[in-house]
C-alpha positions as a printed NumPy array, in Angstrom:
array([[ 76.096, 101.053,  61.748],
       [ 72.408, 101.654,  63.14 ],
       [ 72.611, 103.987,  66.457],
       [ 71.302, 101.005,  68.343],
       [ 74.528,  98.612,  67.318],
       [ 76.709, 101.613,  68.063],
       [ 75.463, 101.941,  71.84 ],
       [ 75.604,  98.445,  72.215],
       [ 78.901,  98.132,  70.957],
       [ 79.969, 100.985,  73.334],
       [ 78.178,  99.414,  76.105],
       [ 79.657,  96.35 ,  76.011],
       [ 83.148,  98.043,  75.102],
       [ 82.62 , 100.409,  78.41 ],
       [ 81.24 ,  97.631,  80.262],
       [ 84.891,  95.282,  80.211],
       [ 86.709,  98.594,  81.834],
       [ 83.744, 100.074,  84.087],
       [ 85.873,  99.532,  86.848],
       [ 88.307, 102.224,  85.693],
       [ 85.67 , 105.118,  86.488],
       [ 87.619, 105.753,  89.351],
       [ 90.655, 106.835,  87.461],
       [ 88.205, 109.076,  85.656],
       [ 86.792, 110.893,  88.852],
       [ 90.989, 111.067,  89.968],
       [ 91.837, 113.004,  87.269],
       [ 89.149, 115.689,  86.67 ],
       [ 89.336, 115.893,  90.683],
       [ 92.742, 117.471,  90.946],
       [ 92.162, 120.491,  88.662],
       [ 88.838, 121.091,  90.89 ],
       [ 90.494, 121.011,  93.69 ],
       [ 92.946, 123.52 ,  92.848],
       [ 90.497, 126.094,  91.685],
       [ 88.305, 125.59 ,  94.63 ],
       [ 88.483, 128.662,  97.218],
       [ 88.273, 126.773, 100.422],
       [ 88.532, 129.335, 102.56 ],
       [ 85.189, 130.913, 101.442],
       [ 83.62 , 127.693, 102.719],
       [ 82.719, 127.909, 106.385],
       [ 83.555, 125.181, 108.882],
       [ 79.527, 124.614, 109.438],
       [ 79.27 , 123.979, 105.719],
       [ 82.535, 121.879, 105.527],
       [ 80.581, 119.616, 108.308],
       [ 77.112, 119.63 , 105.593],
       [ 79.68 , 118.483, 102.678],
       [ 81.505, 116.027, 104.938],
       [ 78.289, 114.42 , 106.086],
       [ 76.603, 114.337, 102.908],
       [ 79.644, 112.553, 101.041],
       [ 80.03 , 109.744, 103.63 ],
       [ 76.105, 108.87 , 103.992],
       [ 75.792, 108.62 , 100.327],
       [ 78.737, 106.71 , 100.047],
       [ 77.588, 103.971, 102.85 ],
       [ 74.263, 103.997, 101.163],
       [ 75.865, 102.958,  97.915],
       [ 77.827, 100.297,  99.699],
       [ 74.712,  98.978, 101.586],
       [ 72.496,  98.805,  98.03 ],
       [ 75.974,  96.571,  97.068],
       [ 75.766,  95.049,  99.925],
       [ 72.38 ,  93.434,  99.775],
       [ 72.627,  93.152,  96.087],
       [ 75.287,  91.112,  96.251],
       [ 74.158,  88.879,  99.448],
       [ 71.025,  88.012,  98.172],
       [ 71.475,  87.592,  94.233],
       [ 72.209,  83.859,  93.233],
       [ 75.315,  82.627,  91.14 ],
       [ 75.172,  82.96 ,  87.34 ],
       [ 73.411,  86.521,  87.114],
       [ 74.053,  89.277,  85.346],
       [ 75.816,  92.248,  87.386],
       [ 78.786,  90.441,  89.093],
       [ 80.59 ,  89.222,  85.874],
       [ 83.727,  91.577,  84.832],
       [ 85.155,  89.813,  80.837],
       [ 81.355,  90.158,  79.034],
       [ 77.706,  89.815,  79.977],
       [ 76.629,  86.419,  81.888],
       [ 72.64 ,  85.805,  82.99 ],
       [ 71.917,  82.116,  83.662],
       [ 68.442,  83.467,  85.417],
       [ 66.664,  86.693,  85.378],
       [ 66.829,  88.473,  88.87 ],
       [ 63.104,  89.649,  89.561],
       [ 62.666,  89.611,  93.09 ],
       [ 64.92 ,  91.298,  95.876],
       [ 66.205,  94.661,  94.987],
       [ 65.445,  94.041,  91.518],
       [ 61.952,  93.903,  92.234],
       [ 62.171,  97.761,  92.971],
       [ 65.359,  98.744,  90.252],
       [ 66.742,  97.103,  87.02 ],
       [ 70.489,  98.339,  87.903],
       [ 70.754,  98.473,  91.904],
       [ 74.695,  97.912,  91.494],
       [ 74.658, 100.85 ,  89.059],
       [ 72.863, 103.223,  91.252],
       [ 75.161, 102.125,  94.502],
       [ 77.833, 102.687,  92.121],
       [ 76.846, 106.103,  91.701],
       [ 76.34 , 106.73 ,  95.305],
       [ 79.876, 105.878,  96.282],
       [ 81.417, 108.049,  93.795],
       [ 79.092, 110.905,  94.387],
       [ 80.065, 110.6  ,  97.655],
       [ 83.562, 111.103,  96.879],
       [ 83.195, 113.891,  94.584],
       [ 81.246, 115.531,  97.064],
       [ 84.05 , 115.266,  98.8  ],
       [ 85.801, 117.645,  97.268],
       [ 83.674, 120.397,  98.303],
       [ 82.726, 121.456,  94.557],
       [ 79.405, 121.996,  93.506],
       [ 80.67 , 122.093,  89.556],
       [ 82.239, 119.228,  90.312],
       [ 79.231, 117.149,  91.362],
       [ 77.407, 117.569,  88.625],
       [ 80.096, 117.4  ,  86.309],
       [ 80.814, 113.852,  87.577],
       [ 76.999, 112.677,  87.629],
       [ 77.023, 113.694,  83.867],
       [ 79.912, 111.765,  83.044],
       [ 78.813, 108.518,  84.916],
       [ 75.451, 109.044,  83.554],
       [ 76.724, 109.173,  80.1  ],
       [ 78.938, 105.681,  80.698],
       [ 76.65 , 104.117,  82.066],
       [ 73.709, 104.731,  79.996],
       [ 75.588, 102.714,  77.399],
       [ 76.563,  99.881,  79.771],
       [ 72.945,  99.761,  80.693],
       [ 71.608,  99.689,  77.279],
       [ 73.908,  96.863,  76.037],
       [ 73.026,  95.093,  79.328],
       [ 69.349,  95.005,  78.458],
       [ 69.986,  94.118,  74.92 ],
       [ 71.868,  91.355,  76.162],
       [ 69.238,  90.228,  78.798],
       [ 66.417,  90.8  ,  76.055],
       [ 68.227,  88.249,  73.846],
       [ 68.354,  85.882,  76.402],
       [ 65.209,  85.646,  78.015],
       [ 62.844,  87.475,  75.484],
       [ 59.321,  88.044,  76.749],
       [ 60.305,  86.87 ,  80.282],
       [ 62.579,  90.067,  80.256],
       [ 60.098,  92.345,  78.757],
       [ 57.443,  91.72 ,  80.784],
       [ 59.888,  92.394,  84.105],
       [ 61.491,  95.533,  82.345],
       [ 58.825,  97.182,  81.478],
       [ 57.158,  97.251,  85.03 ],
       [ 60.27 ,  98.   ,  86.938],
       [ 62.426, 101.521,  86.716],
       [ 66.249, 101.557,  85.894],
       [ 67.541, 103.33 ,  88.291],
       [ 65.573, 105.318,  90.585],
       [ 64.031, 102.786,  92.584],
       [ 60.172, 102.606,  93.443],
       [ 59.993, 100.077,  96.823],
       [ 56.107, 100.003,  96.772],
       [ 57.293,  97.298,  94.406],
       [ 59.664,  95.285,  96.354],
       [ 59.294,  92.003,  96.634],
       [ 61.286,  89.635,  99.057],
       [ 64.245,  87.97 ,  97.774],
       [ 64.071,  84.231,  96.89 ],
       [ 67.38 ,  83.667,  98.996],
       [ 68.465,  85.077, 102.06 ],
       [ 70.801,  87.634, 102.509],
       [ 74.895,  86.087, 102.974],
       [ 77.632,  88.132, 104.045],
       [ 80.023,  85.225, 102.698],
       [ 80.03 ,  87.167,  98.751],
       [ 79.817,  90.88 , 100.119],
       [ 83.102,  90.287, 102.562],
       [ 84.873,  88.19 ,  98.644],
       [ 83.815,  90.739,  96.517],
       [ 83.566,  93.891,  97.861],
       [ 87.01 ,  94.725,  99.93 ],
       [ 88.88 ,  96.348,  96.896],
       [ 85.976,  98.319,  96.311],
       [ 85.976,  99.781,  99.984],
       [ 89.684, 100.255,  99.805],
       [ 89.44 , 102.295,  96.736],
       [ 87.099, 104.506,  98.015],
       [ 88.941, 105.039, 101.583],
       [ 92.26 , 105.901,  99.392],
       [ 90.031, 108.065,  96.888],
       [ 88.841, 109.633, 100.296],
       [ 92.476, 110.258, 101.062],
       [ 92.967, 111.438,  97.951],
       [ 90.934, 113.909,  98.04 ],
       [ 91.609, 115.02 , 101.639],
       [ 95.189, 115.293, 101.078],
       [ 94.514, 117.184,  97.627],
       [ 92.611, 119.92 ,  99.702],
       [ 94.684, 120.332, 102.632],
       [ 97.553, 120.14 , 100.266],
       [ 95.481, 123.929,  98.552],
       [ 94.417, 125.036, 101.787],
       [ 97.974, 124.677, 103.646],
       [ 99.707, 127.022, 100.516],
       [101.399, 124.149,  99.402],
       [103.057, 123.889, 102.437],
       [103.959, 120.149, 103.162],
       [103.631, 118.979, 106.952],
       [101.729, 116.832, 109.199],
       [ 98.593, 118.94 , 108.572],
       [ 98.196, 117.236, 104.779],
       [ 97.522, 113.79 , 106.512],
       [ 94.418, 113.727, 108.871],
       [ 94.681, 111.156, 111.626],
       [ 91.444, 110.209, 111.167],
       [ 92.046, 109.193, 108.019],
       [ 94.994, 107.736, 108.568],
       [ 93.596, 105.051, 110.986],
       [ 90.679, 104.796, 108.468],
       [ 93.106, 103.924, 105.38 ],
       [ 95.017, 101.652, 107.971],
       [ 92.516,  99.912, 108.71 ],
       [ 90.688,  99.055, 105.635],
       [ 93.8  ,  98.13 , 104.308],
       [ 94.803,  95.404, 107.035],
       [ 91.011,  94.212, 106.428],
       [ 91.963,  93.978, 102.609],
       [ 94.743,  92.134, 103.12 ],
       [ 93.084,  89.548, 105.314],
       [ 90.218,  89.069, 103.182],
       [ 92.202,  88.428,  99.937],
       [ 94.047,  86.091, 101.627],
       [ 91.534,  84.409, 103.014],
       [ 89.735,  84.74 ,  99.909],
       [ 92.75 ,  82.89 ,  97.601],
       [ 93.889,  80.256, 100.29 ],
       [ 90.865,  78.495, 101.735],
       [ 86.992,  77.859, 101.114],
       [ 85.513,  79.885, 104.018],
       [ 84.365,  82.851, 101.708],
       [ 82.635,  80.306,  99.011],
       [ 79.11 ,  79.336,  99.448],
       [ 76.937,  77.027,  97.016],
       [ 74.629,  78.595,  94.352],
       [ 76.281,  82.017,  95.443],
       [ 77.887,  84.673,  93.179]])
């Protein structure tokens, strides 16, 4: 099989379980953690990593965010059993980035694995996502090069994948909606508050000598998690009972 079949075989095979990354980040997490020394990390640089991890994680939610709330129904991006384009997004955020769920993808969990205080870690992680993604990217484009040809080409070759260039941008045909950012994106804030948690609780959990007591669960996070959760709950059932979070022409 020619290289290019083999990635997009991969891509498409990665793309049906890209929302187990997570799991991924879980796993290689805990043996970080545990190898960390966290108490050669001063409180003024625990505030720098703590910072750093939530701003890039709200700035991969708010690329989601818009991308989602101004992207019509039908496009490529929001699909989750194969690869769906009814119309090629051109304007928007894609005016500026071919993948802008991608990068606030990568965002989020950078965030997290910042997180854990690691520097190893970070880069570790960005390696790994870049590696599964690259292949979800490349049988994305395949896919979108099939289906609309020179239309595609012309777009592709003028905008980056994923580091964005906004002297580019161009306003979005639609306006933005919150309606498909509060459907679709609740589980994904709830799995990054509990991969928060799990991180936090992983670290006190090292730094406490494996001694179990109130000082594993920070009450910050605790009304954080709590919160998010009750929010979750809401919005799914909102979400499976009645028509307020469904708009026309929306994805």
């Amino acid at each position: 099989m020619a290289l290019v079949q083999t990635f997009e075989k991969q891509g498409n095979f990665l793309f049906k379980y890209r929302g187990q990354f997570p799991l991924i980040l879980f796993l290689i997490a805990i043996p970080f953690i545990f190898f960390t020394n966290y108490s050669s990390i001063t409180a003024t640089n625990e505030k720098i990593y703590i910072i750093i991890s939530v701003f890039l994680s709200l700035l991969g939610f708010f690329i989601r965010f818009y991308t989602i709330g101004t992207t019509p129904k039908g496009t490529s991006g929001r699909n989750t059993k194969e690869q769906v384009a009814e119309v090629l997004n051109s304007t928007g955020i894609y005016a500026i980035v071919r993948h802008p769920l991608y990068l606030g993808n990568y965002l989020i969990w950078i965030g997290v694995a910042t997180f854990v205080f690691n520097l190893l870690f970070i880069l570790l992680i960005s390696l790994l996502f870049w590696i599964y993604y690259e292949r979800i990217m490349f049988a994305e484009e395949r896919f979108l090069e099939k289906r609309f040809g020179e239309e595609y080409l012309n777009w592709s070759n003028k905008i980056p994948a994923f580091i964005p260039t906004f002297s580019l941008y161009k306003k979005s045909l639609i306006s933005f909606s919150i309606k498909p950012v509060l459907r679709r994106e609740y589980s994904g804030i709830l799995a990054c508050v509990i991969s928060f948690c799990f991180v936090d609780i992983l670290r006190n959990y090292k730094s406490y000598d494996c001694v179990i007591g109130e000082e594993l669960f920070s009450e910050n996070m605790l009304y954080i998690l709590g919160g998010t959760l009750i929010i979750s709950i809401l919005l799914r059932t909102i979400k499976r009972n009645t028509q307020i979070l469904n708009e026309k022409d929306r994805s």
